[in-house]
C-alpha positions as a printed Julia matrix, in Angstrom:
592×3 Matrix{Float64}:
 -25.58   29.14   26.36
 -23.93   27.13   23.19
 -20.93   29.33   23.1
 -20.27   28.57   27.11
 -21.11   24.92   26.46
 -18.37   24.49   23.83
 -15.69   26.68   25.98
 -16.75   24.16   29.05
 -16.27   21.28   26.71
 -12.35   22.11   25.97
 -11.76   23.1    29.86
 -13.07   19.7    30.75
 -11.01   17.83   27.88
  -7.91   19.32   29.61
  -8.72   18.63   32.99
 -10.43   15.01   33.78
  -8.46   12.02   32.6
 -10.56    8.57   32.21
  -8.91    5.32   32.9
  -8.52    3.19   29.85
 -11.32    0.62   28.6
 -11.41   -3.2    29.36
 -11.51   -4.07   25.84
 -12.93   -7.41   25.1
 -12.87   -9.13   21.76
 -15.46   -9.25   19.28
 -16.69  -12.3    17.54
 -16.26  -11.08   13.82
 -12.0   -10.86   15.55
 -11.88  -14.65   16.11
 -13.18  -15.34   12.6
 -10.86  -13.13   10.87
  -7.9   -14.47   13.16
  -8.7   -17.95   11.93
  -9.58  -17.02    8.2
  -6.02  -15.71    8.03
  -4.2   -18.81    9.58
  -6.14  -20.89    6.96
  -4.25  -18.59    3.88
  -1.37  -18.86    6.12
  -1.37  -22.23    6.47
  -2.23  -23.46    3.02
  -1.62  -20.65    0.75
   1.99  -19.22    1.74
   5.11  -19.05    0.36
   6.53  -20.86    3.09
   3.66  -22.29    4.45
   3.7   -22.05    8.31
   2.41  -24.12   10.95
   0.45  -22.59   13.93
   1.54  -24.4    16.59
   3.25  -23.88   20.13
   6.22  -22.78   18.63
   4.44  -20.12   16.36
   2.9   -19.44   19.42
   6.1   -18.46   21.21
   6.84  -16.62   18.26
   4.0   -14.9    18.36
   3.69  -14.03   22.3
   7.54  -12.27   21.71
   6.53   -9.84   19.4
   3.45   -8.97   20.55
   5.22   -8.48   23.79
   7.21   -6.27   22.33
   4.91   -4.71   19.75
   3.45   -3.74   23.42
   6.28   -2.77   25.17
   9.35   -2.58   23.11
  11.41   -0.75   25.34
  10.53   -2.85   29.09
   8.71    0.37   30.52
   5.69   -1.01   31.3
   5.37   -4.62   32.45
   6.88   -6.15   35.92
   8.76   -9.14   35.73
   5.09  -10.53   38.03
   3.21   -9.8    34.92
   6.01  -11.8    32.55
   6.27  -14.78   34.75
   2.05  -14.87   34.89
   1.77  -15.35   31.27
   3.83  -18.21   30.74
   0.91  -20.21   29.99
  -0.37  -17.91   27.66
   3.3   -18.38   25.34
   1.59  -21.51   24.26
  -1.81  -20.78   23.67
  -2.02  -17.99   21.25
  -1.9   -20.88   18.37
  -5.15  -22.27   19.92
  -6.82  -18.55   20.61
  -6.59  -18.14   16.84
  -7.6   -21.77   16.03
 -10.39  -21.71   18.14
 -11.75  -18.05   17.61
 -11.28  -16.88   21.23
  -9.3   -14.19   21.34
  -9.62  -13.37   25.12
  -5.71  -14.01   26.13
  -4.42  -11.37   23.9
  -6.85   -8.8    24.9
  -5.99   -9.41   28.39
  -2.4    -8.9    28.01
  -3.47   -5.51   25.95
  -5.99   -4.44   28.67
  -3.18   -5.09   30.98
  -0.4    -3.15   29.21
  -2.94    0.01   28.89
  -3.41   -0.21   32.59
   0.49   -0.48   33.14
   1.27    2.29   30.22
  -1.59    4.05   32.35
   0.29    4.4    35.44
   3.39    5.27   33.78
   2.32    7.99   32.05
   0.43    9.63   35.44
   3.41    8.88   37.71
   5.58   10.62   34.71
   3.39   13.68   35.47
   3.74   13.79   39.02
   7.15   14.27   38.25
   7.36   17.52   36.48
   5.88   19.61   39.46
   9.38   19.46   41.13
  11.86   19.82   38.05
  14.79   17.83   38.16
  18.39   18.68   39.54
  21.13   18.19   36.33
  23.91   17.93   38.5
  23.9    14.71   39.36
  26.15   11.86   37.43
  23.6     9.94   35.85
  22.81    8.01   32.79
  20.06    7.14   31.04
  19.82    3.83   28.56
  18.09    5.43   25.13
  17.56    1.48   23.96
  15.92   -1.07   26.06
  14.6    -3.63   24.18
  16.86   -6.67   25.84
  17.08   -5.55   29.14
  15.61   -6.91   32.11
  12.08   -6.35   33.29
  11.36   -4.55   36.09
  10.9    -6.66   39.3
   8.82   -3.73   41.26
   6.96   -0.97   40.76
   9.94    1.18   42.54
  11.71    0.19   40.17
   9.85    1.1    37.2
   9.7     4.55   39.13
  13.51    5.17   38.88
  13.83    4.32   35.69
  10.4     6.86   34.7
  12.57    9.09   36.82
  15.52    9.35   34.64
  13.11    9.1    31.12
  11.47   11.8    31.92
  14.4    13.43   33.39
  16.13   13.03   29.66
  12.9    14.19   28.12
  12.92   17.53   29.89
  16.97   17.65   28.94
  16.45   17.1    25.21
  13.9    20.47   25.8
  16.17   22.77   27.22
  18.66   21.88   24.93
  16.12   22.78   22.47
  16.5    26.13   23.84
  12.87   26.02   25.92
  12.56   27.41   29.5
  11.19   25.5    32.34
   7.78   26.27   32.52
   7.79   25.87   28.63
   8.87   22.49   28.89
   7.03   21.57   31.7
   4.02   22.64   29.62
   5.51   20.58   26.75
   5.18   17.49   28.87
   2.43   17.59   30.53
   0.81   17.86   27.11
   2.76   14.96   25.52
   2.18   12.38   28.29
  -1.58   13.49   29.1
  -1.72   12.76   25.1
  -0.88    9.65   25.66
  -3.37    8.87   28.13
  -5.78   10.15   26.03
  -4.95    7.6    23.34
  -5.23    4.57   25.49
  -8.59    6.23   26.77
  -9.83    6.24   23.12
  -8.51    2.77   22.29
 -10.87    0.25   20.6
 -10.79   -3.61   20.27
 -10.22   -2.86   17.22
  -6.75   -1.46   18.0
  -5.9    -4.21   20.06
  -6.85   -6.57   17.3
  -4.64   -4.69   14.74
  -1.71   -5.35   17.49
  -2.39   -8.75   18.11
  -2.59   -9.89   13.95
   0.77   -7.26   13.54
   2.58   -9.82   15.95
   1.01  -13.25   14.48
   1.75  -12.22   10.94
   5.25  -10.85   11.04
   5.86  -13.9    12.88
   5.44  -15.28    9.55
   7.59  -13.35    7.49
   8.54   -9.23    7.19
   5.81   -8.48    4.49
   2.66  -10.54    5.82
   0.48   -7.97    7.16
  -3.41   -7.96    8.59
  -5.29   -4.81    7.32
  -7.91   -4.1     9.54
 -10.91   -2.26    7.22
  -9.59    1.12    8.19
  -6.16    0.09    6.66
  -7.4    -1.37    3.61
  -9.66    1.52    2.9
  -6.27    3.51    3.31
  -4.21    1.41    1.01
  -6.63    1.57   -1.98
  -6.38    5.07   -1.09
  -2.52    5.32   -1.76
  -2.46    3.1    -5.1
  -5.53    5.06   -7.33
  -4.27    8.48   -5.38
  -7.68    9.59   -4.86
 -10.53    9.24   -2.61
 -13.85   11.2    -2.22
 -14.08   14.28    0.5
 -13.61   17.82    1.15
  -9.91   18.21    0.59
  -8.82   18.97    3.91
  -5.67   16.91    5.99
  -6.45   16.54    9.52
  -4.75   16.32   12.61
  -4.87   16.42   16.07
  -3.67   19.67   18.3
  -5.02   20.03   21.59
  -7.82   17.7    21.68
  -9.12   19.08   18.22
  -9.54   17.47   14.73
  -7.94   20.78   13.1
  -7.16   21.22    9.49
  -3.51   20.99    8.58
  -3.65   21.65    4.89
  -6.44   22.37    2.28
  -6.24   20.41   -1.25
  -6.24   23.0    -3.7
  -9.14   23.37   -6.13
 -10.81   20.96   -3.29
 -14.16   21.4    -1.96
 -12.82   23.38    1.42
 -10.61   25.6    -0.47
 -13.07   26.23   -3.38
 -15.84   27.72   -0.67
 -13.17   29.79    0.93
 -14.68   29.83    4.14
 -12.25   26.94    5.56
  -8.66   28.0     6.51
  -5.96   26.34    8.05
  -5.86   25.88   11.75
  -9.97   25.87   11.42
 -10.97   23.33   14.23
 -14.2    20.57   13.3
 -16.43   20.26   16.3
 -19.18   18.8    14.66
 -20.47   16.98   11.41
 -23.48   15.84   10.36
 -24.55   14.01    7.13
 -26.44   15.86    4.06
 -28.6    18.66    4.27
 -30.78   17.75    6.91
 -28.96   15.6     9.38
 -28.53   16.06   12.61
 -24.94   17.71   13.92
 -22.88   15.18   15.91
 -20.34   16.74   18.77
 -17.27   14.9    17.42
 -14.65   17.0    20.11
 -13.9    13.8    22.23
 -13.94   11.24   18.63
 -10.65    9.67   17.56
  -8.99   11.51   14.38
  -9.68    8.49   11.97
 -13.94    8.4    13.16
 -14.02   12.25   12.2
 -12.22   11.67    8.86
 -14.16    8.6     8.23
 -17.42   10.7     8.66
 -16.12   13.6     6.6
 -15.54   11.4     4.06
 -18.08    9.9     2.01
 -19.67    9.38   -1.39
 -19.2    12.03   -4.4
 -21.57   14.48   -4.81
 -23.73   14.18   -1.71
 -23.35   17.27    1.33
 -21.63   16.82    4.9
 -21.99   19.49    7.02
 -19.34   21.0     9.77
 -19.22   23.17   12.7
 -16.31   24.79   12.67
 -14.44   26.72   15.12
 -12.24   29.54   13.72
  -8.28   29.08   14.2
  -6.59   31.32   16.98
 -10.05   31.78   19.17
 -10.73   30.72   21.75
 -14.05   28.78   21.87
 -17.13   30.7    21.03
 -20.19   29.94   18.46
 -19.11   27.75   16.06
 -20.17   28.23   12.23
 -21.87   25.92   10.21
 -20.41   25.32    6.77
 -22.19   22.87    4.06
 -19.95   21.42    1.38
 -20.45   19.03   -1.46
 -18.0    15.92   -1.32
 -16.1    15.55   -4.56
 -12.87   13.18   -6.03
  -9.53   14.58   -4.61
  -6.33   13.4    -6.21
  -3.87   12.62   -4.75
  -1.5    14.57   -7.08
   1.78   15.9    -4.75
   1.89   11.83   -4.28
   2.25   11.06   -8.16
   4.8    11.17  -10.35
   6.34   14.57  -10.85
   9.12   16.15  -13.17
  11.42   18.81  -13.2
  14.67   20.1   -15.47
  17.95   20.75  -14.18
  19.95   22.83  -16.51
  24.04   22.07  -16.47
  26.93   22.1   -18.74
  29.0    19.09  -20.14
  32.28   20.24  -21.59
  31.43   23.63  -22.11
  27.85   22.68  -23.81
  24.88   23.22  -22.4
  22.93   20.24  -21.34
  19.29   19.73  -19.68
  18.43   16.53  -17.65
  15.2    16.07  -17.18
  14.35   14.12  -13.55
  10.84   11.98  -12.69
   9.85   11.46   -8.97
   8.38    8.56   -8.84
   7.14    8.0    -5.29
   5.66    4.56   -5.55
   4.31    1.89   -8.29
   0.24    2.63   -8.28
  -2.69    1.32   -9.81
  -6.2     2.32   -9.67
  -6.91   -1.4    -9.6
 -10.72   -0.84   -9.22
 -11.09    1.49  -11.99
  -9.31   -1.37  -14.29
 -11.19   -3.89  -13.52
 -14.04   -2.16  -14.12
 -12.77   -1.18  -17.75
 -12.11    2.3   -17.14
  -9.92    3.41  -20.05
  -8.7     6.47  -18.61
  -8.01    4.57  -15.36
  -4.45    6.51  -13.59
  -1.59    4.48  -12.68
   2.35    5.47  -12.46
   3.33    4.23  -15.93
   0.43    6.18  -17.75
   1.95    9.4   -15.67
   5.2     8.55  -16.57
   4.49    8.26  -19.85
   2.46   11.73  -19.89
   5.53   13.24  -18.64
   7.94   11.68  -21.06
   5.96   13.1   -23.62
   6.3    16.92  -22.16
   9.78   16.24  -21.66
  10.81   15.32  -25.28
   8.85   18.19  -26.39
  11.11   20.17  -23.63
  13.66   18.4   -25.52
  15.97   17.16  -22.65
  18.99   15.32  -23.39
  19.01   12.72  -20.87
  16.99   11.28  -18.12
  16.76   10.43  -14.67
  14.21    8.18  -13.04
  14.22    8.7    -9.33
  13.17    5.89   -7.24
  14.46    6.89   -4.0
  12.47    6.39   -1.23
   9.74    4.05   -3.23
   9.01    1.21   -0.99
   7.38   -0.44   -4.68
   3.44   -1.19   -4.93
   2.53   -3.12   -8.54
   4.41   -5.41   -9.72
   2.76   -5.33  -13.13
   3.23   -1.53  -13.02
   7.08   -2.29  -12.41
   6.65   -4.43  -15.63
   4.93   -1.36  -17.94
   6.94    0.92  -16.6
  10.21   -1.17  -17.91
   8.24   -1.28  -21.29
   8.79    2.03  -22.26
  12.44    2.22  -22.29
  12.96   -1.34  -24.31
  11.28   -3.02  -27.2
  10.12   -6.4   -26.3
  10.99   -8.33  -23.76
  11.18  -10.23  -20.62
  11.2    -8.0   -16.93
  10.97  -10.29  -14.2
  11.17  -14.21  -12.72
   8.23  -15.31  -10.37
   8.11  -18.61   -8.64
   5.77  -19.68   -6.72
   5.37  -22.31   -3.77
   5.97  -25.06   -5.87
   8.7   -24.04   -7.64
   6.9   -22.94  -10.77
   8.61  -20.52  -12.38
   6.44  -17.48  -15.21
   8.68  -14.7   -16.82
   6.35  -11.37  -17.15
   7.7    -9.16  -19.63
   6.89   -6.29  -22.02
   5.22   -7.39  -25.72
   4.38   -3.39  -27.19
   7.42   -2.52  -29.13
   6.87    0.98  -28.88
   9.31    3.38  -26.75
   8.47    6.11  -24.75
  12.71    7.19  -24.15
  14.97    6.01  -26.34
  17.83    8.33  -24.97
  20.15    8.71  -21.91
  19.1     6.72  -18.74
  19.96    7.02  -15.04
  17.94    5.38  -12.4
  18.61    7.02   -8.94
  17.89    4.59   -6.29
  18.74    4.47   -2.12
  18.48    1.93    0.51
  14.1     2.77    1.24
  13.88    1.46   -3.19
  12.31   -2.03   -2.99
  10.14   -4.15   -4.14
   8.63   -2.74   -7.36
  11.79    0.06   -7.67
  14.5    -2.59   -7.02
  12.79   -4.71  -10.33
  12.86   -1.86  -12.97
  16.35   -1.15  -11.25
  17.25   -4.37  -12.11
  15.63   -4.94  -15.5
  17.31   -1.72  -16.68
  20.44   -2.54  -15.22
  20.77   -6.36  -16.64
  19.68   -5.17  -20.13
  22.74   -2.32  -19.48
  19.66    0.19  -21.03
  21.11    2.49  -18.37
  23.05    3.48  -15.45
  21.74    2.66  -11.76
  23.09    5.13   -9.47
  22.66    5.76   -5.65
  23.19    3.24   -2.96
  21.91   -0.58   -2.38
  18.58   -0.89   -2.5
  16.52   -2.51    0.18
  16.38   -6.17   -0.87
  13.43   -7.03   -0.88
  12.85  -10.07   -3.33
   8.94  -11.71   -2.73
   5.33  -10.73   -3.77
   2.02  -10.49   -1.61
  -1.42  -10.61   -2.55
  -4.13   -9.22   -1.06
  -7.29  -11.19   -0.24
 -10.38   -9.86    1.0
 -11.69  -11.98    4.32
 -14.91  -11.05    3.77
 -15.4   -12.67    0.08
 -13.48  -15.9     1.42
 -16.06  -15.79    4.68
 -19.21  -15.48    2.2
 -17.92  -17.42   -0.81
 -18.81  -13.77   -2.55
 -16.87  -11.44   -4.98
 -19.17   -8.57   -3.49
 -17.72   -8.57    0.35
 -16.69   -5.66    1.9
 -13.68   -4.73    4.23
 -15.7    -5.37    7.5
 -13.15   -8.46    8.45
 -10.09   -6.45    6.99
  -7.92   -8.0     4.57
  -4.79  -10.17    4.51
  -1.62   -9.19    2.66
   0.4   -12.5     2.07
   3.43  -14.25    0.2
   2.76  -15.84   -2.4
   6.55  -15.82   -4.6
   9.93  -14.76   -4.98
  10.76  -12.89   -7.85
  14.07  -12.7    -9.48
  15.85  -10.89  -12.07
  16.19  -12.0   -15.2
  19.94  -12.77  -14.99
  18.68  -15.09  -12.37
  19.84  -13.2    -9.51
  17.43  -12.0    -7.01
  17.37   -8.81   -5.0
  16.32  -10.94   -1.75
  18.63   -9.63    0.8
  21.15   -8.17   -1.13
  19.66   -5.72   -3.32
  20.46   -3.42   -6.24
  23.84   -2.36   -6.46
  24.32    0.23   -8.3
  26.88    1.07  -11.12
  27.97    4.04   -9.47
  27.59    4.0    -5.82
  27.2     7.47   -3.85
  28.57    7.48   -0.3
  26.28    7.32    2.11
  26.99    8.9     6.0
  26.8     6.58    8.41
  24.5     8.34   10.49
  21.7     8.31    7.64
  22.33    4.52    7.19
  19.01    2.81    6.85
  18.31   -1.32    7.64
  17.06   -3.19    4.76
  15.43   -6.73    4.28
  18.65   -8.47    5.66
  17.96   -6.75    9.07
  15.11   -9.61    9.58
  15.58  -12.73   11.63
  12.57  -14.31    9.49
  13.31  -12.77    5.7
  13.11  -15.89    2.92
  16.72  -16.53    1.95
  18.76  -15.1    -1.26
  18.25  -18.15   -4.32
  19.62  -17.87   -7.72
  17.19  -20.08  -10.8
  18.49  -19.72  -14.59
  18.47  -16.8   -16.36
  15.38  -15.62  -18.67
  16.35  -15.62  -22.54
  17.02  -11.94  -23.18
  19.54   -9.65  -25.14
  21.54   -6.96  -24.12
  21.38   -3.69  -25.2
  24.47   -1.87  -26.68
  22.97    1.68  -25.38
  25.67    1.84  -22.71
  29.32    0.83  -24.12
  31.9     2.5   -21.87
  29.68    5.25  -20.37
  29.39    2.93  -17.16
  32.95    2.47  -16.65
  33.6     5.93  -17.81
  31.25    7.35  -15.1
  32.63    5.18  -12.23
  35.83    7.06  -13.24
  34.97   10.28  -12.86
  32.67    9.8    -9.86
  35.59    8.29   -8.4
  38.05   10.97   -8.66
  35.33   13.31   -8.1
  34.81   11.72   -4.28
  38.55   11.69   -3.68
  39.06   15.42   -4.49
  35.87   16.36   -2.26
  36.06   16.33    1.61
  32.49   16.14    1.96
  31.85   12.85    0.29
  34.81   11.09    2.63
């Protein structure tokens, strides 16, 4: 009977749709809530008040962190909350978090609706002949005053989604298929939703209130971000996603535990996973994605077990496969080199290039005194090394694309292309100012230097832009960088709950402002950026926003410059290279 009982289960997935939960907040919510407006409040940049007018701050965006584009709420719901714009200071302050979970549990019941009436539609198809339009962006416009409303303008969204389709090039049924999937998915989501989820919405609104890079991590997200800066965690090897109600493997980590026992392939689905050799095998078909991978994961060297249902059939007896968990690194998300052979004048020339997709740290592994502990400066350095021995006669650092990470990885990283000295300003709430710099002599590239940056280079990227740039050790090339000019910490609720260095990430985390940093010419890159020396056109269709796009961003300041020399590495090759790009952009079409 197991292999009818599993076919059953997927039939059933498809068919019955649950309303969403009444999510209530938990108690262990309230105290994090408040633990955070106490950094906020005393420990900030810019320390901020929480007060009625944070709380109107704070009701906006999580209105619209709920609805951005007015497809949901009735201008009934709006005006009954007008209370509420007032009282989400003293929710937090008083660790009752029961008005922002209504207004969630009230959006998933409106989203809810939506989404079902939007299927409705489909049966009947739509007739293209009409003169219609259909508003793509919605965030200022009015809210609906009645659900017949809201049912025109579902009308014409779903009417553009099935357009977009056949444009695609899909027939009717096809896209009718397409649909139904997408906006029963949907359902399913709210269906699965957690106060945990509403939480994560509710601290999203209250801290970008506060500024663009104050962020709650709940203790999935934290667990995530210490993933991304030691790029590695402990597991099979496997990346998971979701395709038609299934946690089914997307790509196998090579040399990982799932690839190594060769009996787990791509498109392999995970119904079931139980812990260590013994332990009983949980049906996981109707978990959330992030519960599965949470239980797949686990310490190194101890056994999870899956049942696994082959890719391409269709239900059956699923097979049980045992594997060992072991470190994966995180390697295609590290620093990376290639070299690009060309010609200068006749000669041959090669240029080596480093990818460097972000500024990590393995900050555990430090503090616990690791030496060989991995972070993007020892890589760099590793592949310095293979490229002088390739010997390359120039170099290009590529930044684009790295939102930053470490700042004291920003700082090393700087080291090995000068001797000695200072990289970057910090000042801190009261005006305070510290220079960080580089003290080891020793150089890891003492030839050619181009550092390729784009508008997504901040933080981290846009100070070793910066630091290379104002000691003119080498040519910045790209577009203006993001602007981003300030510097978070991170600070573990549950040590500041329990007084404890031991806590772990069951209240989540706060990321916070703590300074500005600034270049040391004195500049900063707050708003304004990196520009670079030579400045590649960018199409104005792939224009991205940057720091200035925020209505709460801390303000561009100039202090006095850090004591530091130039270099005399770059003489005229800066001007000499704006030259040629420059006549190289007129004489091409494409760069117009």
């Amino acid at each position: 009977m197991k292999p009818l009982h599993w076919c059953l289960t997927g039939i059933v997935a498809s068919a019955v749709h649950a309303a969403p939960p009444d999510l209530a907040p938990q108690p262990w919510q309230g105290q994090a809530a408040n633990l955070a407006s106490q950094l906020i409040g005393h420990y900030h940049y810019t320390p901020v008040a929480l007060d009625d007018i944070q709380s109107e701050r704070i009701f906006a965006r999580y209105l619209k962190a709920l609805d951005p584009d007015r497809l949901y709420f009735l201008q009934a719901d709006i005006d009954g909350w007008q209370a509420a714009r007032h009282q989400l200071d003293d929710a937090i302050l008083g660790k009752d978090l029961r008005i922002p979970f209504a207004l969630y549990n009230r959006y998933a019941r409106r989203a809810d609706e939506r989404f079902a009436h939007a299927r409705k539609l489909l049966a009947a198809g739509f007739d293209f002949s009409a003169d219609e339009t259909y508003p793509l962006r919605r965030d200022n416009a009015d809210w609906a005053r009645a659900t017949s409303e809201l049912d025109e303008l579902w009308r014409k969204r779903v009417k553009n989604d099935w357009l977009q389709l056949r444009l695609a090039g899909q027939d009717d049924d096809t896209i009718r298929r397409t649909l139904e999937r997408r906006y029963t998915g949907f359902q399913r989501r709210l269906e699965k939703a957690r106060s945990e989820d509403a939480f994560q919405l509710f601290m999203g609104a209250y801290t970008a209130s506060v500024d663009p890079h104050t962020a709650y991590l709940g203790a999935r997200a934290a667990d995530d971000l210490d993933i991304s800066m030691r790029l590695s965690l402990v597991g099979i090897g496997a990346v998971l996603e979701e395709k038609d109600d299934y946690a089914t493997i997307r790509e196998l980590t090579p040399g990982g535990p799932a690839a190594a026992s060769g009996r787990l392939h791509v498109g392999d689905r995970i119904v079931g996973v139980g812990e260590g050799e013994q332990g009983q095998i949980e049906d996981v078909l109707s978990w959330r994605l992030d519960d599965i991978a949470t239980r797949v994961r686990g310490k190194a060297d101890t056994v999870v077990r899956l049942d696994i249902l082959p890719g391409g059939t269709q239900g059956g007896q699923p097979q049980s496969v045992a594997l060992v968990r072991k470190k994966i690194s995180l390697d295609d998300q590290a620093a990376s080199k290639a070299i690009v052979d060309t010609a200068e004048g006749g000669r041959p020339r090669r240029i080596g290039v480093i990818t460097l997709p972000a500024f990590y740290q393995d900050f555990e592994a430090r503090n616990r005194g690791e030496a060989g502990f991995r972070s993007a400066t020892r890589d760099v350095a590793r592949l310095l090394a293979e490229l002088r021995a390739e010997q390359v006669d120039g170099l290009l650092i590529d930044l684009r694309d790295n939102g930053g990470g470490s700042l004291d990885e920003a700082v090393e990283l700087t080291g090995l292309f000068i001797e000695t000295g200072p990289v970057v300003q910090q000042r801190d709430a009261r005006g305070r100012t510290q220079v960080s710099g580089d003290n080891n002599p020793a150089i890891a590239w003492s030839g050619p230097l181009a550092v390729l940056i784009d508008r997504n280079s901040a933080s981290a990227s846009e100070i070793f832009a910066a630091a290379i740039q104002d000691y003119r050790r080498g040519v910045v090339v790209g577009e203006t960088s993001y602007g981003k000019g300030s510097v978070q910490t991170l600070v573990n609720l549950d040590r500041m709950a329990s007084g404890s260095p031991n806590g772990t990430n069951g209240l989540g985390e706060l990321k916070f402002t703590i300074q500005q940093f600034y270049r040391i010419n004195g500049s900063t890159t707050q708003l304004r950026g990196v520009k670079p020396d030579v400045v590649l056109p960018v199409l104005p269709a792939h224009a991205q926003p940057g720091e200035a796009s925020f209505d709460n961003a801390l303000p561009f300041q100039r202090i006095r410059a850090a004591n530091y020399d130039t270099l005399a590495l770059l003489d005229d090759s800066a001007t000499v290279l704006q030259q040629r790009h420059a006549a190289r952009v007129a004489a091409s079409p494409e760069l117009q």
